[in-house]
C-alpha positions as CSV (number, residue, x, y, z in Angstrom):
1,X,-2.9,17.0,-23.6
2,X,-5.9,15.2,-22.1
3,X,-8.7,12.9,-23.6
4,X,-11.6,11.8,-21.5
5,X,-9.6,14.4,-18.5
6,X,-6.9,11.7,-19.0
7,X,-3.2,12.6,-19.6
8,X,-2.2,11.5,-22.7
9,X,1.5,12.0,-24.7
10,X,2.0,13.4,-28.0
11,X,3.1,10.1,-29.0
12,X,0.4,8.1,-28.1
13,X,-2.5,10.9,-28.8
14,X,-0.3,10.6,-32.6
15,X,-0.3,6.5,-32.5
16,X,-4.2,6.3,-31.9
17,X,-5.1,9.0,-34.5
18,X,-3.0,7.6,-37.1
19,X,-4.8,4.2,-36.5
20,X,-8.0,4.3,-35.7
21,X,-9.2,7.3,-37.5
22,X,-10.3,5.2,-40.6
23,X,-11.9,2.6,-37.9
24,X,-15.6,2.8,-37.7
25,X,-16.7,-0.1,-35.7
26,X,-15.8,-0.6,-32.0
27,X,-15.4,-4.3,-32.8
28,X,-12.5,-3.5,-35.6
29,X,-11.0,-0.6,-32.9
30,X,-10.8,-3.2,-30.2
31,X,-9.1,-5.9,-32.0
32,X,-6.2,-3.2,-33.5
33,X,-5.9,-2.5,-29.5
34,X,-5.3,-6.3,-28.7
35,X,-3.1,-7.0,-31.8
36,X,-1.0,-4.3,-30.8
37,X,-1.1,-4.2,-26.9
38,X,-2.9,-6.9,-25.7
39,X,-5.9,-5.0,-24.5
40,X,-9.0,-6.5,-24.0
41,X,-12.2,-4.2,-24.7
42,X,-10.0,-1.3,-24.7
43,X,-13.5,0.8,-25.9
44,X,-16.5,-0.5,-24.0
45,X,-18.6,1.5,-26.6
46,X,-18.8,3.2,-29.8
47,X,-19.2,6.6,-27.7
48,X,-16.2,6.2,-26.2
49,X,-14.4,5.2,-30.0
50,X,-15.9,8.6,-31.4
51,X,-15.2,10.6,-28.6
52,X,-11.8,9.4,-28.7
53,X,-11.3,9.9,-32.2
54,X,-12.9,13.2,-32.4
55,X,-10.6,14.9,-29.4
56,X,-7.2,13.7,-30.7
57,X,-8.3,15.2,-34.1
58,X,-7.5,18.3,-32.3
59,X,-4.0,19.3,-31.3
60,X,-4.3,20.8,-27.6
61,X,-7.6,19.9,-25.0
62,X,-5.8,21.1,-21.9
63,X,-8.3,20.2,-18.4
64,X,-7.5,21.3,-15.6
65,X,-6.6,17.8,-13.2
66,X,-8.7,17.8,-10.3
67,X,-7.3,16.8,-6.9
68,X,-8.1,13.5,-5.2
69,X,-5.7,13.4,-2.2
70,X,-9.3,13.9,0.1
71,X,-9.8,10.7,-1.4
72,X,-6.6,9.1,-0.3
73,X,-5.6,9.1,-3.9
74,X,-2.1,9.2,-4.0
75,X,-0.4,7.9,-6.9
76,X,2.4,6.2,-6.7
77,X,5.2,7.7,-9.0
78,X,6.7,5.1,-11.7
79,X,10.2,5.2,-9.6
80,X,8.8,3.7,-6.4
81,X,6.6,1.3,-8.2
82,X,10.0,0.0,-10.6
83,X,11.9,-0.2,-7.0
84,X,8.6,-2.4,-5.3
85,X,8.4,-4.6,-8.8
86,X,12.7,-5.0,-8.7
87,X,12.9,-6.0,-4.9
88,X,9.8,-9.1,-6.0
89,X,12.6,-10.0,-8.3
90,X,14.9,-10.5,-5.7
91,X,13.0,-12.7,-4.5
92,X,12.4,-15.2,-7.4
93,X,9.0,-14.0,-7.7
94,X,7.9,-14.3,-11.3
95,X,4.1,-14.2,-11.5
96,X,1.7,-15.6,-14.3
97,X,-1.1,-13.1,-13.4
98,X,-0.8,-9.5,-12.1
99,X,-4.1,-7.8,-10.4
100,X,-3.8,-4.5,-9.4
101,X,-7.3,-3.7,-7.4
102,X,-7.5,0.0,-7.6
103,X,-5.2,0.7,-10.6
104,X,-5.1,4.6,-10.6
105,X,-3.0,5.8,-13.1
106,X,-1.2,2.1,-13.8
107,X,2.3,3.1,-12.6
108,X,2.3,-0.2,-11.1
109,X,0.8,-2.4,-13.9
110,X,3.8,-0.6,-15.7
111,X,6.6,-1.6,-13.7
112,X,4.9,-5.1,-13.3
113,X,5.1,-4.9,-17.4
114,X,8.6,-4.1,-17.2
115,X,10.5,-6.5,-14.3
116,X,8.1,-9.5,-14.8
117,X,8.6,-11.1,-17.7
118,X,6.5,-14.1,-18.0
119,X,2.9,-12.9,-17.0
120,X,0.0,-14.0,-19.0
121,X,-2.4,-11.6,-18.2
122,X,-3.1,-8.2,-16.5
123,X,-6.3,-7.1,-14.6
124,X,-6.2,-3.4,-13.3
125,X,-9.2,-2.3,-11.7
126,X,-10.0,1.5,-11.4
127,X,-13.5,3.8,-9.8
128,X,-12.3,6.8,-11.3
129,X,-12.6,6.8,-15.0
130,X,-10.1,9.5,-16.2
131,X,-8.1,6.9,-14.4
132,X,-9.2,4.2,-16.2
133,X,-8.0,6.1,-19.7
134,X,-4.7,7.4,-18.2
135,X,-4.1,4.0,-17.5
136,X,-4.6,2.6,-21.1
137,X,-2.2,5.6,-22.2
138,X,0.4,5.0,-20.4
139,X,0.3,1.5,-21.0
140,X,-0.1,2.1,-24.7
141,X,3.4,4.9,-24.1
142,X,5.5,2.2,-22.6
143,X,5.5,-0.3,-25.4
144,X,5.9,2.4,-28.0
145,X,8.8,3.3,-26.3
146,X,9.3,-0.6,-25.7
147,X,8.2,-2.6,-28.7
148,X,9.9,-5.8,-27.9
149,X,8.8,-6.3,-24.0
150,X,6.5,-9.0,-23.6
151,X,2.5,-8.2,-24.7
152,X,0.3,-9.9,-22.1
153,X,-3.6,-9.7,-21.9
154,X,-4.3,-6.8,-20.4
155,X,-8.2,-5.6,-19.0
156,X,-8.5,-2.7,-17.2
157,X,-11.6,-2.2,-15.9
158,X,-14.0,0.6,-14.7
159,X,-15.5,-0.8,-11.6
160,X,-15.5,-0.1,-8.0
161,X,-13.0,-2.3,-5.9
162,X,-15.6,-3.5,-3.9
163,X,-18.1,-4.4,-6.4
164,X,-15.3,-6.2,-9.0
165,X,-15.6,-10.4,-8.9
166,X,-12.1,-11.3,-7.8
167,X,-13.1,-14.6,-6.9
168,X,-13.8,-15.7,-11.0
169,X,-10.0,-14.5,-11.9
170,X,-9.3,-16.7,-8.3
171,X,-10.9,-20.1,-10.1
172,X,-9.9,-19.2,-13.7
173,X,-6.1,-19.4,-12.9
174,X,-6.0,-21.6,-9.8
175,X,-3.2,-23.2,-11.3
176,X,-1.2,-20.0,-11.9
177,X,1.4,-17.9,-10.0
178,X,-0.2,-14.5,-9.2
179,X,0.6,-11.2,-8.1
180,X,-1.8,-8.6,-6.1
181,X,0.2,-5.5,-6.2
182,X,-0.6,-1.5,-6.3
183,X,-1.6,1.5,-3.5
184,X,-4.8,1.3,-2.3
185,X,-6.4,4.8,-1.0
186,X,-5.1,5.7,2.4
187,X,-8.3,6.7,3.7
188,X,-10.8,5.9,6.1
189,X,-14.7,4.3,5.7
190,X,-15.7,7.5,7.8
191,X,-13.9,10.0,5.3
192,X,-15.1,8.6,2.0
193,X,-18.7,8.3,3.7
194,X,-18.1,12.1,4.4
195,X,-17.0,12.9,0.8
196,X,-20.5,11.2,-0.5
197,X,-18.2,8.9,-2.3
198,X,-19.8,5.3,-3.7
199,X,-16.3,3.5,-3.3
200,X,-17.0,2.3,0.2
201,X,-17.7,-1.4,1.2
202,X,-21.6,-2.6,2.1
203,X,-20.8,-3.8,5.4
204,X,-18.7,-0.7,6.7
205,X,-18.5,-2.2,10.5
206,X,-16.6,-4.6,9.1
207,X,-14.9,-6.1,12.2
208,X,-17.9,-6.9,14.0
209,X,-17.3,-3.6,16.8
210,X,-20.7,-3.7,19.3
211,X,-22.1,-0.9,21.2
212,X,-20.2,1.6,22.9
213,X,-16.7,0.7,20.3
214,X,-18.8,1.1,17.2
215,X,-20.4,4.4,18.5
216,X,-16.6,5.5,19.2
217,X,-15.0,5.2,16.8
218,X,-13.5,1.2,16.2
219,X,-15.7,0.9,13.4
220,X,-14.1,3.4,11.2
221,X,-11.3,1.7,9.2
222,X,-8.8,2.1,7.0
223,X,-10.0,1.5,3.0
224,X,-6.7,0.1,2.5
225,X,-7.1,-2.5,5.1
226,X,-10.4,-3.8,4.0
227,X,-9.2,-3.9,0.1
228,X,-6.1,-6.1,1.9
229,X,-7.9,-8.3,3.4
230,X,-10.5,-8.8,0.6
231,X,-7.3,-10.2,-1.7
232,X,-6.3,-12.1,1.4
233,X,-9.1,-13.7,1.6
234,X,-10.1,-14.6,-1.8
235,X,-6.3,-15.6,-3.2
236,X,-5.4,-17.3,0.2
237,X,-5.2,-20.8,-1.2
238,X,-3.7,-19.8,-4.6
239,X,0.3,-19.6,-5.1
240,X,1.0,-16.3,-5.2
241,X,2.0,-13.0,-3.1
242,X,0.4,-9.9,-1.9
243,X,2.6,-6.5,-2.0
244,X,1.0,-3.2,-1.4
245,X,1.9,0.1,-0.4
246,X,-0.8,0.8,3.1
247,X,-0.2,2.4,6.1
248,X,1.8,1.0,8.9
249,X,-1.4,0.6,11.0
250,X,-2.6,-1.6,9.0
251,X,0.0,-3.4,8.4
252,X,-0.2,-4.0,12.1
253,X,-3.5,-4.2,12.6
254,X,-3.4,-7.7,9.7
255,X,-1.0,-9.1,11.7
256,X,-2.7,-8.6,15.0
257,X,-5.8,-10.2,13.2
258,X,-4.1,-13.5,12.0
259,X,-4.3,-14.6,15.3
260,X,-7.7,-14.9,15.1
261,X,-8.0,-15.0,11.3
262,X,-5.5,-17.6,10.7
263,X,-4.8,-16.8,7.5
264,X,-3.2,-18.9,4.7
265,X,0.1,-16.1,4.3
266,X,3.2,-16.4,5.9
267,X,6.8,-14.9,5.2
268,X,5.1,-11.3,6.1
269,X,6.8,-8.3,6.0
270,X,6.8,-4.7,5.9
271,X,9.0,-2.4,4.2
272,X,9.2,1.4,5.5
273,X,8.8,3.9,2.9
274,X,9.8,8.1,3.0
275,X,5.8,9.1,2.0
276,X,6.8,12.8,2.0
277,X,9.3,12.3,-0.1
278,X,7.2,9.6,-2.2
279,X,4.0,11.3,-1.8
280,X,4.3,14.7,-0.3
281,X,2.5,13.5,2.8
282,X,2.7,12.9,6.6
283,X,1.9,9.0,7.1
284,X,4.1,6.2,8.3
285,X,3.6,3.5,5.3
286,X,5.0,0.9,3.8
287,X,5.2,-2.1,1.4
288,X,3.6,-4.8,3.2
289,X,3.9,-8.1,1.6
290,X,3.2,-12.1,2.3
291,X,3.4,-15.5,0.6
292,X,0.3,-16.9,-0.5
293,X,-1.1,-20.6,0.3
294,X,1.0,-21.6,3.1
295,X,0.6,-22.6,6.8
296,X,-0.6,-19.5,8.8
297,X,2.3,-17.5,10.2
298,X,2.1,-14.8,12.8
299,X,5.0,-12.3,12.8
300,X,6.2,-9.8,10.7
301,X,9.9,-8.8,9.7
302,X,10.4,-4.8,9.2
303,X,13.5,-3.7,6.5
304,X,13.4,-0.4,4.5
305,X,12.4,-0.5,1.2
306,X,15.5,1.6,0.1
307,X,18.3,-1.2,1.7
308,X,16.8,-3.7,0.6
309,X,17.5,-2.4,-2.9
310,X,20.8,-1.1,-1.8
311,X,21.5,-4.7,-1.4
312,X,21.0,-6.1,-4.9
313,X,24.1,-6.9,-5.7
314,X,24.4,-9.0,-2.7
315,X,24.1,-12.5,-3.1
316,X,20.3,-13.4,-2.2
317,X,21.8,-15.8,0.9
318,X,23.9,-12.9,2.3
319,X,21.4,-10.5,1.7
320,X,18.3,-12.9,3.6
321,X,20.7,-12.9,6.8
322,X,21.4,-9.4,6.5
323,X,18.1,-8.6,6.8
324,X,17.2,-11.3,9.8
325,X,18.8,-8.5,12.1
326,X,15.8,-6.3,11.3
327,X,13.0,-6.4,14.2
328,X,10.3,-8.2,14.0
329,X,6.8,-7.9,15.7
330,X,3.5,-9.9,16.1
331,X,3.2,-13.1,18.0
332,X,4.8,-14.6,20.5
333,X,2.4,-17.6,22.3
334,X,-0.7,-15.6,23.1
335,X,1.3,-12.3,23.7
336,X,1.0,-9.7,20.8
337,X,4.5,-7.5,21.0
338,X,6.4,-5.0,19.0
339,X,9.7,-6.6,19.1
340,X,9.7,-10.3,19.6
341,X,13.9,-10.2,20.2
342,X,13.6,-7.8,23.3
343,X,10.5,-9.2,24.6
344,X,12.2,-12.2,26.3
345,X,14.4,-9.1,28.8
346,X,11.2,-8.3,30.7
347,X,8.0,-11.0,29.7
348,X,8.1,-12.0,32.9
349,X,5.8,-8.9,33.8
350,X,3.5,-9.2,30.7
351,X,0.3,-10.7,32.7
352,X,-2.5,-8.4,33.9
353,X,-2.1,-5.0,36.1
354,X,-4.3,-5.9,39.6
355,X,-5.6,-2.5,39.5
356,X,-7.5,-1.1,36.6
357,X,-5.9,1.9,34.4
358,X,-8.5,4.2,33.4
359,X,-8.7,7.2,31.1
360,X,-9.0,10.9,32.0
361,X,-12.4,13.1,31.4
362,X,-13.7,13.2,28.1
363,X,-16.1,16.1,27.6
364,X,-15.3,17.7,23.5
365,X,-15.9,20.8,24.6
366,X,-13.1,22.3,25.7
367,X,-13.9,26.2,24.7
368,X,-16.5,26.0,27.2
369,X,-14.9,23.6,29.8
370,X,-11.4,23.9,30.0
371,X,-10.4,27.7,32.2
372,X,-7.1,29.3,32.8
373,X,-7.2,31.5,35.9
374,X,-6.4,34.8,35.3
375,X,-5.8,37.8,38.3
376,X,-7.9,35.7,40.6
377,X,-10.9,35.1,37.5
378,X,-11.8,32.1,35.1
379,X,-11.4,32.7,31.5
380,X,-12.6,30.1,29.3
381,X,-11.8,29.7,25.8
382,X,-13.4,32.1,24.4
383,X,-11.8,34.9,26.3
384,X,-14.7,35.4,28.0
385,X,-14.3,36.4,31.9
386,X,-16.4,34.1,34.0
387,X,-17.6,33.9,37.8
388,X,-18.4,30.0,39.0
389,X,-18.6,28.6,42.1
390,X,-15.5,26.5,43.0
391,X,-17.0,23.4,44.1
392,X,-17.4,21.9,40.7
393,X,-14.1,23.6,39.2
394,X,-11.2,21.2,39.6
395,X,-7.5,21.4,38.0
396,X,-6.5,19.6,35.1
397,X,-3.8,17.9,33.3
398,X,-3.3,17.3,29.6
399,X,-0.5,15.2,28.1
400,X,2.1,18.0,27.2
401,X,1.6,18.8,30.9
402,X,2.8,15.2,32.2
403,X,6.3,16.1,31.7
404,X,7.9,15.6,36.0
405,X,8.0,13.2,37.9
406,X,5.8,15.0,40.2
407,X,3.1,17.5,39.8
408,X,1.8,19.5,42.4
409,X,0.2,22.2,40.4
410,X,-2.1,22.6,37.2
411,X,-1.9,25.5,34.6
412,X,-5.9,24.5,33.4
413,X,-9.1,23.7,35.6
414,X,-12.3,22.3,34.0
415,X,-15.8,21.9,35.1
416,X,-16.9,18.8,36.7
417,X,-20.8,18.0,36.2
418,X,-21.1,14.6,36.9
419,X,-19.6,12.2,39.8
420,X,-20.7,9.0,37.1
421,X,-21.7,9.0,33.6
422,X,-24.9,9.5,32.9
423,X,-25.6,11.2,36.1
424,X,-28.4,13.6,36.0
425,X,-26.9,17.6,35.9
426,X,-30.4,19.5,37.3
427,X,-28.8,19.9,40.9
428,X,-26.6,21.9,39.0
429,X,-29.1,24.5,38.7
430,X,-30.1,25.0,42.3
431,X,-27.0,24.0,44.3
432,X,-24.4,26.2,41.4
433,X,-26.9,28.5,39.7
434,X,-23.7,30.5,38.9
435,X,-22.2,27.4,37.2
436,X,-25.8,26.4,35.6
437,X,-26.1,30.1,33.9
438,X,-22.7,29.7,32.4
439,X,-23.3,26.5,30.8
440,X,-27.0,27.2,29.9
441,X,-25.5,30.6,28.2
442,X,-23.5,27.9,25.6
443,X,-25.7,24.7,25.2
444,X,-25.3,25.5,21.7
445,X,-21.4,24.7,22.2
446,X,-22.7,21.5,23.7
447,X,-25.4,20.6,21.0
448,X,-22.7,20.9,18.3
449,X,-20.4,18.1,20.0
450,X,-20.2,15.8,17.2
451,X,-19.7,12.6,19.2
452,X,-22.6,10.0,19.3
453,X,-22.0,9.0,22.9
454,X,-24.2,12.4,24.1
455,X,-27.2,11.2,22.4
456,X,-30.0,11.2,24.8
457,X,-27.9,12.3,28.3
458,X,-27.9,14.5,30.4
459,X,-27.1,18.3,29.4
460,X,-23.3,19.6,29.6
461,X,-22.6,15.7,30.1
462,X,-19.2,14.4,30.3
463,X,-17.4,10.7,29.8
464,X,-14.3,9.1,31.5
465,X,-15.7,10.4,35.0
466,X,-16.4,7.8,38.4
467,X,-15.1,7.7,41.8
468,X,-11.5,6.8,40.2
469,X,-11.2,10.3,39.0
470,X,-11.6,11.9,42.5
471,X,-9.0,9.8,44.1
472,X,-6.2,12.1,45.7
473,X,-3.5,10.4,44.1
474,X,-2.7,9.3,40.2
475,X,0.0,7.7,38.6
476,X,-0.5,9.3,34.8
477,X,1.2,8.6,31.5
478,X,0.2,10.5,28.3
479,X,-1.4,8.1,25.5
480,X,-0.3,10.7,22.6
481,X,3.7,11.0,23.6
482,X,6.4,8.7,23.6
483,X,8.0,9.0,26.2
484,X,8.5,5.7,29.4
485,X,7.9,8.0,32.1
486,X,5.1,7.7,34.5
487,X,4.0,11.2,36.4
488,X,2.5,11.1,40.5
489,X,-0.3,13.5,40.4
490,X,-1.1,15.1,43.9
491,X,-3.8,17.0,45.1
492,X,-4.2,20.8,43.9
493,X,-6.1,23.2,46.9
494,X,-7.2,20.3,49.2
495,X,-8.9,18.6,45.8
496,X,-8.1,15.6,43.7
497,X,-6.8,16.8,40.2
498,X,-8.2,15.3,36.5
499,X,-7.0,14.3,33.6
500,X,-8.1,14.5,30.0
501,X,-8.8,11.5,27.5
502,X,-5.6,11.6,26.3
503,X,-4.0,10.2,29.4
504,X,-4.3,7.1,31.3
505,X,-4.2,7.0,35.4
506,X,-4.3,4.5,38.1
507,X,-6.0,6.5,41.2
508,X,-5.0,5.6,44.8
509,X,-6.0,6.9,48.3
510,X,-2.6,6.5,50.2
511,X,0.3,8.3,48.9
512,X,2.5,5.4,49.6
513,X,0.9,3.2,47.4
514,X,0.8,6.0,44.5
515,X,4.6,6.1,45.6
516,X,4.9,2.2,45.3
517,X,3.6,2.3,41.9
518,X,5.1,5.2,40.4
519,X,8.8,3.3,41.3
520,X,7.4,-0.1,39.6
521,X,6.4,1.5,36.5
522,X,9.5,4.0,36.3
523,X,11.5,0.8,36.5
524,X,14.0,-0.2,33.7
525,X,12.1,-3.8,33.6
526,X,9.2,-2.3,32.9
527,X,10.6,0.1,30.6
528,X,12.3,-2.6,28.1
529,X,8.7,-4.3,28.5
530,X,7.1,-1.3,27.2
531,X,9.2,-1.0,24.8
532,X,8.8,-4.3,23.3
533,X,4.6,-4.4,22.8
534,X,4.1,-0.7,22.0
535,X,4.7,0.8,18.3
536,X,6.5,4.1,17.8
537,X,4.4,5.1,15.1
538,X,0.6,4.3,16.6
539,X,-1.6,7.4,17.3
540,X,-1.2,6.8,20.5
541,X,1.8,4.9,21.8
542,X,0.4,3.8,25.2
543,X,-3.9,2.5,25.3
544,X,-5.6,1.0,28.0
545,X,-5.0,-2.5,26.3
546,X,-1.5,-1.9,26.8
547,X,-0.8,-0.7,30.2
548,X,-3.2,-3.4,31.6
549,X,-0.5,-6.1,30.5
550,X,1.7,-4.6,33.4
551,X,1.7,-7.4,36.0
552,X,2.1,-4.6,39.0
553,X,2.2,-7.7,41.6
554,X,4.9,-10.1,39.4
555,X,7.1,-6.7,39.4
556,X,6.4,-6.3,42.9
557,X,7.2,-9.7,44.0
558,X,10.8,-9.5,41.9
559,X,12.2,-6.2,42.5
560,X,15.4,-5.9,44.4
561,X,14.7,-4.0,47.9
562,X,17.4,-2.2,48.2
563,X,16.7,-0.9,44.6
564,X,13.4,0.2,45.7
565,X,15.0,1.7,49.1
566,X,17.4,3.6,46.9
567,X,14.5,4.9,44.7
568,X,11.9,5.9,47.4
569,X,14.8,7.6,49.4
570,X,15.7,9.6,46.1
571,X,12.1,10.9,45.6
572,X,11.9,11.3,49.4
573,X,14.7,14.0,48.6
574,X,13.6,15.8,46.0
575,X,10.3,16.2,46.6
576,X,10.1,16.4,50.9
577,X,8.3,13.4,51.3
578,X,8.9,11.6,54.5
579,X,7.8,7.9,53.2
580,X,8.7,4.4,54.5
581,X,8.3,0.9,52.9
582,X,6.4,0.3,56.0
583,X,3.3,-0.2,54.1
584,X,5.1,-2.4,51.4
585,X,3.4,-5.6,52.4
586,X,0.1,-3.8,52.3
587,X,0.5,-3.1,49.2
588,X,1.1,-6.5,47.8
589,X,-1.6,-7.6,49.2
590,X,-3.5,-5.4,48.3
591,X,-2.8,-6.4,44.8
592,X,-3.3,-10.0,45.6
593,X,-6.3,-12.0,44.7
594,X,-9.0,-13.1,46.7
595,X,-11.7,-15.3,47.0
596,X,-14.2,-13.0,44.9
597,X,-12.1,-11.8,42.4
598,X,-9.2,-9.5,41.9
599,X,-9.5,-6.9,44.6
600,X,-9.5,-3.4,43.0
601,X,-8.2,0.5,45.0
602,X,-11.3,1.5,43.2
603,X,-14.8,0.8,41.4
């Protein structure tokens, strides 16, 4: 049965008609809802009272339940929420005030209702007003079917998250223990923007991204994370804790942050979930939780959320060191890293890489720009059969290619039009008129690229393109895979090979050194180091950031030489190379600094 498209039982839909169908005035409704439940202005108005009253006159109002999953909307199910409210027992956590800031269907307030026993008041806030109803009904279910739990005030309240005054609940119970708890939407600023949805925060750029990181795509945030931070920073100097179910990014990403926020939390940690078996859906999430009002801390302990509660019967001493063997990430000095125990095998290389990693050709348009060659012709995307000159047609490599150690040929070629970005593309039309008539044939294609970056360039412009990407010889690594292996890239027909956006490359004009590297980075050192400031579950496992941490030269400079004899006479082997160490010492200086600067292989 539903009321105002809320789900409602039998049993309550029979509890409020039997009571409130004699009550006229909202003021005599409401205070029968207090008495009984501890609700405070269960009916806002005396629409809402007749309404009410009028629909559970009737026996059935079935509604069809629309779904809000585009929304981010999953709700949590009432055994997940009972298992996240048990394990804060475990920890002597016994609040005086529960808030729950987007409330859904109060599964959470439920299980806070149940486990906690001393809490004075409730706050649930909700957008969604069947929500808001389902909420009250359930709430109104569980102490029918519990009359003796404890009754605190209880207000849940139609509002948007980010509109709702948290900071008056903040000074109205400084003095009291509280609890932020619940599932915020998994969703992004960008999605809900999409959706036309009024739930999004005023000041969407909300960490401050300039220029050419706002336009692509470091503005556009997780909800969750921003609703996070909100309770973070308005209950930071109140005792209390946070636990809520987000995704593991942003989990990360508020630890990353502390270094520079600084925080009042500490004790942090993050507690894996199953969300397809929770939720039906692909994310990595978990329970993130922290102590309020304390120094700042700056790392964060990972457990499961299904041993911890394996482990109640444990005594809470055993169980504390039990968990201590779990991993733990965030901090370490100035060095952000994904397991702080493993770090210490290989930080001796965590510094900056003297040459400059750079990303592979971004162009969005790959129907039109990416080619296989087929009997001697292009065909692009399309399945369209295409004549070009050569000149500008180069092979490429995407990350499901980067699977050797060495590559000598591509399965893909794309169009080059520019040597730099932003370089103007008319010489296209006299030198390559071939080229130019294929492109001009699908500048719609190019029009349509979503991307704000190719506002105002150049037509059939591309990103990710200087004289790095014609260099004859790349080290690669794919950004999207998880794999420590490093690939050397070599020339393809007398002409230097790209790579897409997904990977990342150094680029190098003596083999050797291309050689040197590839042995450094394949190393086991580097390897653990890798392992220890990259995250399994990040969208892509290896950025830019990351790589750049690799001090080349310190890895250089400690290597065992016979190790690297042994190495460069294996790939000597198999792949008929004829290289020496000869140029060894060029190399490290080459990596050394100078006077001006760090010397660069490249612009």
């Amino acid at each position: 049965m539903r009321v105002f498209e809320a789900n409602i039982t039998h049993q309550v839909s029979d509890y409020l008609n039997d009571n409130l169908k004699n009550v006229v005035s909202i003021e005599k409704a409401n205070q029968k809802m207090y008495e009984a439940f501890g609700f405070i202005h269960f009916f806002d108005n005396d629409e809402d009272l007749q309404i009410l009253k009028e629909t559970i006159s009737i026996s059935q109002n079935i509604v069809s339940e629309p779904d809000r999953a585009e929304y981010g909307d999953f709700q949590t199910n009432t055994e997940l929420a009972n298992k996240v409210a048990f394990h804060l027992t475990t920890k002597n956590i016994s609040p005086k005030i529960v808030i729950e800031p987007t409330c859904g269907k109060g599964n959470f307030i439920i299980a806070s209702l149940k486990h906690f026993d001393n809490v004075k008041k409730v706050f649930g806030i909700e957008i969604y007003k069947p929500y808001v109803w389902e909420s009250k009904f359930n709430i109104i279910d569980f102490y029918l079917n519990n009359p003796t739990e404890n009754k605190p005030e209880i207000s849940i309240i139609h509002s948007s998250v980010f509109d709702f005054d948290f900071k008056t609940i903040s000074k109205e119970n400084s003095t009291k223990g509280i609890l932020i708890i619940g599932n915020p939407p998994w969703v992004t600023n960008s999605k809900l923007g999409s959706l036309n949805s009024s739930n999004l925060p005023k000041k969407a750029n909300f960490k401050n991204h300039n220029g050419l990181d706002a336009m692509t795509g470091k503005s556009n945030f997780d909800i969750a994370e921003y609703i996070t931070l909100m309770m973070i920073e308005v209950f930071q100097h109140q005792k209390g804790n946070i636990a809520l179910l987000v995704k593991n990014s942003v989990i990360k990403n508020i630890v990353f942050d502390q270094n520079n926020n600084k925080h009042h939390i500490a004790d942090i940690e993050k507690y894996s979930i199953d969300s397809k078996k929770e939720f039906n859906v692909s994310v990595e999430a978990s329970l993130f939780y922290c102590k309020l009002n304390t120094e700042p801390e700056f790392e964060c302990a990972e457990f499961s959320i299904y041993t911890t509660n394996e482990l109640r019967t444990i005594r809470r001493t055993n169980r504390r060191n039990e968990e201590r063997k779990s991993n733990r990430f965030g901090w370490l000095s100035d060095k952000f890293v994904s397991n702080i125990d493993n770090y210490s095998n290989a930080e001796q290389i965590d510094g900056k890489c003297p040459f400059e990693w750079r990303q592979g050709i971004k162009h969005d348009c790959s129907s039109i720009m990416e080619l296989d060659k087929v009997n001697g012709h292009f065909v692009n995307g399309l399945k369209e059969e295409i004549k070009l000159e050569s000149d500008l047609v180069y092979g490429i490599l995407k990350s499901s290619d980067l699977k050797n150690t060495v590559i000598k040929e591509t399965r893909k070629h794309t169009i080059v039009t520019q040597k730099k970005v932003g370089q103007e593309t008319n010489y296209i039309k006299y030198d390559y008129p071939k080229t130019y008539q294929y492109l001009s044939e699908h500048q719609d294609v190019f029009n349509a690229r979503k991307s704000s970056i190719y506002n105002n360039k150049p037509p059939f412009s591309i990103f990710g393109v200087g004289d790095y990407s014609f260099k004859p010889y790349k080290v690669a690594i794919s950004g999207l895979y998880k794999t420590f292996h490093f690939t050397l890239v070599l020339p393809q027909n007398e002409k230097p090979v790209m790579l897409d956006d997904t990977c990342y490359m150094l680029g190098f004009d003596k083999l050797e050194f291309a050689v040197y590297s590839l042995i450094l980075l394949n190393s086991e050192t580097t390897m653990q180091f890798l392992k220890s400031i990259t995250f399994a579950d990040a969208k892509r496992t290896f950025t830019k950031d990351v790589l750049m941490r690799i001090d080349l030269l310190e890895l250089a400079q400690t290597i065992d030489k016979s190790e690297l004899q042994n190495e460069l006479n294996y790939i000597n082997e198999t792949y008929n190379f004829n290289l020496t160490l000869d140029l060894w010492c060029d190399f490290i200086n080459e990596m050394k600094p100078i006077e001006s600067g760090q010397m660069e292989l490249f612009a």
